[in-house]
N, C-alpha and C positions, 0 to 999 in steps of 0.2 A: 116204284122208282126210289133209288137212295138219294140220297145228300149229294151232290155236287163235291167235286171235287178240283180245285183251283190251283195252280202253280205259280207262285209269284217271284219273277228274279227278276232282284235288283241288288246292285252293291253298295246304296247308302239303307242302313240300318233303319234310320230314321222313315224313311218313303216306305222299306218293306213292312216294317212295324205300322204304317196308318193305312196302307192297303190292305194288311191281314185283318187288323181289328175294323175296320168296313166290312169284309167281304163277312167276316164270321158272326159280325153283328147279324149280318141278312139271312144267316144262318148256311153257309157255306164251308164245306172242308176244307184247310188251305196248307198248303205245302211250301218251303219259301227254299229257297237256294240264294247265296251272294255271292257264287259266281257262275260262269256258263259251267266249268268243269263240274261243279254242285248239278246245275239244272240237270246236267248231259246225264250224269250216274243216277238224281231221280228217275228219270224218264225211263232209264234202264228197270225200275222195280215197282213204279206206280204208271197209271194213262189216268193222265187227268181230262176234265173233262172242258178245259180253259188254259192258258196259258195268257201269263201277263207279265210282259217281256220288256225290260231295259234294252233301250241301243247298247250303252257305253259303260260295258261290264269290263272289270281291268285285265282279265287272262284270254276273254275271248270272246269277239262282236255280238250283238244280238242277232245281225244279221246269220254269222256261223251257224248261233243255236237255231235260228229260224230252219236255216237251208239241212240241219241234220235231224231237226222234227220233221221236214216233210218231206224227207226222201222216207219216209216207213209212215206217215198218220198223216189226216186231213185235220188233227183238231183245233180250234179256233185258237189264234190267237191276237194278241191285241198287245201293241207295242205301246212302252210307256216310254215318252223320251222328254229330255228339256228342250233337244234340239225345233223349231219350227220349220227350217228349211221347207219348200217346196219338193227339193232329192232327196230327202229322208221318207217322207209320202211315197214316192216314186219308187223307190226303193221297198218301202211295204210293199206295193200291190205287186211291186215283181217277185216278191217273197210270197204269196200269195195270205199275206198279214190281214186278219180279218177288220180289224183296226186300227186309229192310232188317236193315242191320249197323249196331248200334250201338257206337261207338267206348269203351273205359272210358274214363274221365278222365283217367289220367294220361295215356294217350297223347294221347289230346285236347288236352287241357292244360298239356301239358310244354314248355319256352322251348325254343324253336330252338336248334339248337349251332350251334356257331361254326365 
């Protein structure tokens, strides 16, 4: 069996850049998109074997990418949001979202560096 191979979209640089360098630490192949229209055209030429998915991408919901990964794959995916809400939750499992990572605030929250 190969390497794993992970998709991570998110649209702050910062959060995709310290999810890559985790995941590739652990020794995983990792794919990154920063926006859904990115995620939507990888998906078209790679199947990864993960997906970790921003809600609140600026061209198009995480929910969208959720609902056009699983009309064609079952592959996992795992939403990464700042939001806590209880309807964000509710909203995964009717997406059939394998999980959901909630971001603390500072990282959430924290100004871009320079």
């Amino acid at each position: 069996m190969g390497t794993a191979t992970i998709l991570v979209v998110d649209d702050e640089r910062k959060i995709r850049d310290l999810v890559r360098s985790y995941l590739e630490r652990e020794g995983y192949a990792v794919l990154v998109a920063e926006t859904g229209q990115r995620a939507l055209e990888t998906l078209e030429r790679a199947n990864p074997d993960l997906i970790v998915l921003d809600l609140m991408l600026p061209d198009l919901s995480g929910e969208e990418i959720a609902r056009a990964v699983r009309s064609h794959s079952s592959v996992p995916i795992i939403m990464l949001t700042a939001k806590a809400a209880e309807d964000d939750r509710v909203t995964g499992l009717r997406l059939s979202i394998s999980s959901t990572a909630s971001l603390p605030t500072r990282v959430a929250c924290s100004p871009a560096s320079s």
